[in-house]
N, CA, C and O atoms as a printed pandas DataFrame, in Angstrom:
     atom_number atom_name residue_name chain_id  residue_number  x_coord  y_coord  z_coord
0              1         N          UNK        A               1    1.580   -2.036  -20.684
1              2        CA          UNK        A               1    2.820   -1.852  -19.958
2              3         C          UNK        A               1    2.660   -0.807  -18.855
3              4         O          UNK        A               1    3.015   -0.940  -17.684
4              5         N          UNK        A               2    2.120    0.163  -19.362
5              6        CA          UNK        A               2    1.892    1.501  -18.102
6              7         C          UNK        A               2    1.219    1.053  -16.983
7              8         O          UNK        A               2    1.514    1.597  -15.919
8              9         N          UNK        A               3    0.131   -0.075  -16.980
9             10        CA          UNK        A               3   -0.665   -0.724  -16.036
10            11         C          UNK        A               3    0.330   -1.480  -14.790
11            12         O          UNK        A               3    0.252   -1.473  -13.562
12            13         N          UNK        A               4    1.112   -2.006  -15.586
13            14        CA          UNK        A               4    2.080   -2.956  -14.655
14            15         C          UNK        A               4    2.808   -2.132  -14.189
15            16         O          UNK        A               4    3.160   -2.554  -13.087
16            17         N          UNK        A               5    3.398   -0.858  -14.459
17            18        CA          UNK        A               5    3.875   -0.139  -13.829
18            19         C          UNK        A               5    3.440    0.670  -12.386
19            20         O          UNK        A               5    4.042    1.224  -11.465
20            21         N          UNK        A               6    2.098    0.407  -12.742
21            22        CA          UNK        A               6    1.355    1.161  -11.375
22            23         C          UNK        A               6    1.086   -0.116  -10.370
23            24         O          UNK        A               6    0.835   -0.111   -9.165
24            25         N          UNK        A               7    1.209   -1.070  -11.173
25            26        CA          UNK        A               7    1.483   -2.147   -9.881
26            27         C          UNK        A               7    2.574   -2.206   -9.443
27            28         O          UNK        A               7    2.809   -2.419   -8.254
28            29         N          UNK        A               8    3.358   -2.045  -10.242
29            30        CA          UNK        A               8    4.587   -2.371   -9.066
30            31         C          UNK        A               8    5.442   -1.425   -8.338
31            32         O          UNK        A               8    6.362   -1.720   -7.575
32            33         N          UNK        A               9    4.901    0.126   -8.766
33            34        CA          UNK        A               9    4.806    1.101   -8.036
34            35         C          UNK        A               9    3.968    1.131   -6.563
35            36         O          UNK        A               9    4.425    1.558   -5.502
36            37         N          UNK        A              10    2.714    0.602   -6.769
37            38        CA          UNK        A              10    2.095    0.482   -5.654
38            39         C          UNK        A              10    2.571   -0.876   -4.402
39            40         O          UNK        A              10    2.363   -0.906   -3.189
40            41         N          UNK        A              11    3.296   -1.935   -5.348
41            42        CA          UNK        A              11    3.842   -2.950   -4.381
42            43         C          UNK        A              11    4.946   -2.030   -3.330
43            44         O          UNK        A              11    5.077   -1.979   -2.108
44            45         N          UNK        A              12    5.606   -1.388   -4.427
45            46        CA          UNK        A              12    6.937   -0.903   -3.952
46            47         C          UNK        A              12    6.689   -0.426   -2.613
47            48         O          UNK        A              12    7.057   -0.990   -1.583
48            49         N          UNK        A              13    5.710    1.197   -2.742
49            50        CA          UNK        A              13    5.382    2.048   -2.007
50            51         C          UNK        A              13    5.015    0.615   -0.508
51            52         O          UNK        A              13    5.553    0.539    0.596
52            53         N          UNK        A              14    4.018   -0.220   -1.075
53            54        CA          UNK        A              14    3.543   -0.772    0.454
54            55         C          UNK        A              14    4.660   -1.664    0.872
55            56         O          UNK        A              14    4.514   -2.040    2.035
56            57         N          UNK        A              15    5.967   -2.221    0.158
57            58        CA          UNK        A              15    7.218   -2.746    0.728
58            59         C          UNK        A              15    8.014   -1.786    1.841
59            60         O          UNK        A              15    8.540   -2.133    2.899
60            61         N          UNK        A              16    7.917   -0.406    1.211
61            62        CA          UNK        A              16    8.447    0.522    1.574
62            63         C          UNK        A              16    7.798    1.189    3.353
63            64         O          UNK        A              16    8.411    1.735    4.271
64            65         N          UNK        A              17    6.440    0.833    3.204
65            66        CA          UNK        A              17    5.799    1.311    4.311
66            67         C          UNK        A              17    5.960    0.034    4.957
67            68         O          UNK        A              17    5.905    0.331    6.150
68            69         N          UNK        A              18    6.136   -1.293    4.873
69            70        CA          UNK        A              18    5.978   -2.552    5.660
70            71         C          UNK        A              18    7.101   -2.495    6.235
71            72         O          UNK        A              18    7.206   -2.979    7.362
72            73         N          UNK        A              19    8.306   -1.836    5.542
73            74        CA          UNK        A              19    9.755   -1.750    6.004
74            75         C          UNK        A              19    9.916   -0.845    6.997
75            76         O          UNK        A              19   10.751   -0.862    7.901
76            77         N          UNK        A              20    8.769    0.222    6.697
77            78        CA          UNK        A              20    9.283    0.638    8.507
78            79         C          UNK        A              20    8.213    0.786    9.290
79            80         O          UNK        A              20    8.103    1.776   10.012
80            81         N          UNK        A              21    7.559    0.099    9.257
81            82        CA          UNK        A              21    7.197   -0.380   10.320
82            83         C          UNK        A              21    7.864   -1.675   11.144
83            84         O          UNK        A              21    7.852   -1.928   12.348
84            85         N          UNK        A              22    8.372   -2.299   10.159
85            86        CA          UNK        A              22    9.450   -3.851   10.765
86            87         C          UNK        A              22   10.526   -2.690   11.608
87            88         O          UNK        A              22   11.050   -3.293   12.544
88            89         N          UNK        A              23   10.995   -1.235   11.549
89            90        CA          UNK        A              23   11.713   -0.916   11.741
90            91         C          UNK        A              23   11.293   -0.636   13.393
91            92         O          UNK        A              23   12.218   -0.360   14.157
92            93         N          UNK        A              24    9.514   -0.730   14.073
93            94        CA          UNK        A              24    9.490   -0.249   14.683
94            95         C          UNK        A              24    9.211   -2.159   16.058
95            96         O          UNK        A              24    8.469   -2.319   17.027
96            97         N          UNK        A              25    9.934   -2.848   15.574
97            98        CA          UNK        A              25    9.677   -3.920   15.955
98            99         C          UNK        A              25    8.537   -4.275   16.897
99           100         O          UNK        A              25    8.525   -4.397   18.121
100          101         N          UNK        A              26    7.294   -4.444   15.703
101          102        CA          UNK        A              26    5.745   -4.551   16.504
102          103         C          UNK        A              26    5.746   -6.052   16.215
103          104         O          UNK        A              26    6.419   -6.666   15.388
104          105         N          UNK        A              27    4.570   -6.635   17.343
105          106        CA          UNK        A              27    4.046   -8.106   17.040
106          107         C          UNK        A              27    3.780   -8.645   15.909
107          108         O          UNK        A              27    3.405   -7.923   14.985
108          109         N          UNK        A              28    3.916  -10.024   15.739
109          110        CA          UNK        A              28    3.047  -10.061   14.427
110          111         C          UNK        A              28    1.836   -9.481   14.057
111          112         O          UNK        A              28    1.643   -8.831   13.030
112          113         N          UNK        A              29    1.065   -9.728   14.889
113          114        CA          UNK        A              29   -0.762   -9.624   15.430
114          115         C          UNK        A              29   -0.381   -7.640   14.878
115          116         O          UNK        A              29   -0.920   -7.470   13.784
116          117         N          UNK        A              30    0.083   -6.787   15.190
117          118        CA          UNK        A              30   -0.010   -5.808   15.115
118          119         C          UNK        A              30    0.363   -4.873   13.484
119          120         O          UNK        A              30   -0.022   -3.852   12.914
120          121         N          UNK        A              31    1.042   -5.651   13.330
121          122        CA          UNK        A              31    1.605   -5.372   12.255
122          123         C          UNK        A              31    1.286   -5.689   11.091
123          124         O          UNK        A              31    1.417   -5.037   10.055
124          125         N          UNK        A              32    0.763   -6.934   11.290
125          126        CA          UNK        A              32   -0.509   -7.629   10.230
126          127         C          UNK        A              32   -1.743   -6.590   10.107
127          128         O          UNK        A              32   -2.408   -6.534    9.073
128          129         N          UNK        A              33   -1.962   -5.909   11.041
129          130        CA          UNK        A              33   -3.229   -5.141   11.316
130          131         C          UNK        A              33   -2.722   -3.777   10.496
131          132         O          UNK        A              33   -3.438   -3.316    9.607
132          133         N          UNK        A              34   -1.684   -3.273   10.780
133          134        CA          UNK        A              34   -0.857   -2.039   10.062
134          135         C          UNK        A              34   -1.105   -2.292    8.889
135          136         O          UNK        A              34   -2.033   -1.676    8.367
136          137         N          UNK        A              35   -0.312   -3.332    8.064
137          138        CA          UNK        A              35   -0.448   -3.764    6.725
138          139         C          UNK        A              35   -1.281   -3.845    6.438
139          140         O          UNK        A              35   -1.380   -2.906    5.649
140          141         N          UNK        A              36   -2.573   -4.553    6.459
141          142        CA          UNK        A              36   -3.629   -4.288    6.094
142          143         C          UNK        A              36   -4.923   -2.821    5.719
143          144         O          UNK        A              36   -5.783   -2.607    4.864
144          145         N          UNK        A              37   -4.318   -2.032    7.064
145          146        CA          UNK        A              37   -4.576   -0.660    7.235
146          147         C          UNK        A              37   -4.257   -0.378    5.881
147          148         O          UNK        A              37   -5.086   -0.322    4.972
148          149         N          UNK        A              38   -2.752   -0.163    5.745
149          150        CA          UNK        A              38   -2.045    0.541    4.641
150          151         C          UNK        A              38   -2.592   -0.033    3.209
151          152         O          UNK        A              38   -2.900    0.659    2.238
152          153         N          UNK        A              39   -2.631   -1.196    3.286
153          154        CA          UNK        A              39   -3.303   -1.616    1.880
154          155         C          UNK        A              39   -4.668   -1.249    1.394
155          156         O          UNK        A              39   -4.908   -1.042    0.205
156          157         N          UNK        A              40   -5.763   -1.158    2.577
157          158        CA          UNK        A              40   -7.124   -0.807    2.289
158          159         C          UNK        A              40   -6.905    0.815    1.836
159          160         O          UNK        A              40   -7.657    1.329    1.009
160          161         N          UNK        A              41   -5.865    1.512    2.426
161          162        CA          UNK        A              41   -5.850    3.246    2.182
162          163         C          UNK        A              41   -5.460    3.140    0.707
163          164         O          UNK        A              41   -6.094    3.580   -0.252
164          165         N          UNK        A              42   -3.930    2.261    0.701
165          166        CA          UNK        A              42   -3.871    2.803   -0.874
166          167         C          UNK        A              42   -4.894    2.082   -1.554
167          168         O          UNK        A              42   -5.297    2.986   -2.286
168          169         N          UNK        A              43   -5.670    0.996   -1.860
169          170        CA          UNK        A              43   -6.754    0.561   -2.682
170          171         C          UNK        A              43   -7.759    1.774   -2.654
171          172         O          UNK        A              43   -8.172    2.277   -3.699
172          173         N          UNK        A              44   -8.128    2.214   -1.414
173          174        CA          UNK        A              44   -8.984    3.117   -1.697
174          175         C          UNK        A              44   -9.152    3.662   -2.319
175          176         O          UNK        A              44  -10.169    3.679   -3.012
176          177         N          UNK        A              45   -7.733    4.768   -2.409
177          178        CA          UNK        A              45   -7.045    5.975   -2.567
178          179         C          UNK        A              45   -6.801    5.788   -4.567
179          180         O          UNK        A              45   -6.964    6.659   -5.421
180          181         N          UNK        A              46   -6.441    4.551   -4.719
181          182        CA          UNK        A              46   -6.468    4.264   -5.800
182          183         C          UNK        A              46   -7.890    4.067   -7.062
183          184         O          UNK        A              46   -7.913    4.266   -8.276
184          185         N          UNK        A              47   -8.965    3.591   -6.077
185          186        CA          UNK        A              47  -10.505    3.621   -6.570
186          187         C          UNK        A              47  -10.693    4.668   -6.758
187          188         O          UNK        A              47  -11.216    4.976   -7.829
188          189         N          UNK        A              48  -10.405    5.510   -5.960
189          190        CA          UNK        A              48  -10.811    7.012   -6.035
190          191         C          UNK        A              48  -10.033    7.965   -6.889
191          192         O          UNK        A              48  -10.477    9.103   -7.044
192          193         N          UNK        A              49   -8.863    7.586   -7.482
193          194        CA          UNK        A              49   -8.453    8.369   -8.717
194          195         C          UNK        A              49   -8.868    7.711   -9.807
195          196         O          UNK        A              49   -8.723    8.239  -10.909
196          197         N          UNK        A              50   -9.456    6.444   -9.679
197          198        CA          UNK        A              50   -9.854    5.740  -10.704
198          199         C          UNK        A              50  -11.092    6.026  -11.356
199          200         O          UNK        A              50  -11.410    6.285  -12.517
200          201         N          UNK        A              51  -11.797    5.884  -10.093
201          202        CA          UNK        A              51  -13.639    6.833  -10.638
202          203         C          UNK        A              51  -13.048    8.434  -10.888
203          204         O          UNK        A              51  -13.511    8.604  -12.016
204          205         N          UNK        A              52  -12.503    9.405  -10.647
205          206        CA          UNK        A              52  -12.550   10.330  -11.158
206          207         C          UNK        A              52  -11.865   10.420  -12.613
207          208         O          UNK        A              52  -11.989   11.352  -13.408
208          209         N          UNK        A              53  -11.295    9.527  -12.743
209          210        CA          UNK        A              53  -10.127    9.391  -13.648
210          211         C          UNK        A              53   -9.353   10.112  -14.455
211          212         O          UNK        A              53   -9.258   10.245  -15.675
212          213         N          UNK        A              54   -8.577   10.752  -13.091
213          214        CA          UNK        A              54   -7.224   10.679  -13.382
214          215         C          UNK        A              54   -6.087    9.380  -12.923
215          216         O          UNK        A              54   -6.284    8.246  -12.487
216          217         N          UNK        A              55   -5.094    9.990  -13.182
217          218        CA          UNK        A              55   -3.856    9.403  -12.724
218          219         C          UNK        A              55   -3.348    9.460  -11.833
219          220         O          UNK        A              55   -2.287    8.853  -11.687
């Protein structure tokens, strides 16, 4: 259960960042590129508390 929680914590957070950026009315082409940005940081960011392991 705690697992699914950090997923859908982490969906949230990148809904939350996709939302404003829609706020800053960019292209598709650009914004696709944003999102992606943002997703590779938190995956990262997430590997990397993972190999140290914490939380």
């Amino acid at each position: 259960m705690n697992d699914w929680l950090h997923v859908i914590w982490a969906a949230g957070a990148l809904a939350l960042a996709g939302g404003a950026l829609a706020g800053y009315r960019l292209s598709w082409r650009k914004g696709l590129v944003y999102i992606l940005m943002w997703g590779c940081i938190f995956t990262l960011v997430t590997l990397i508390i993972n190999a140290v392991g914490g939380y």
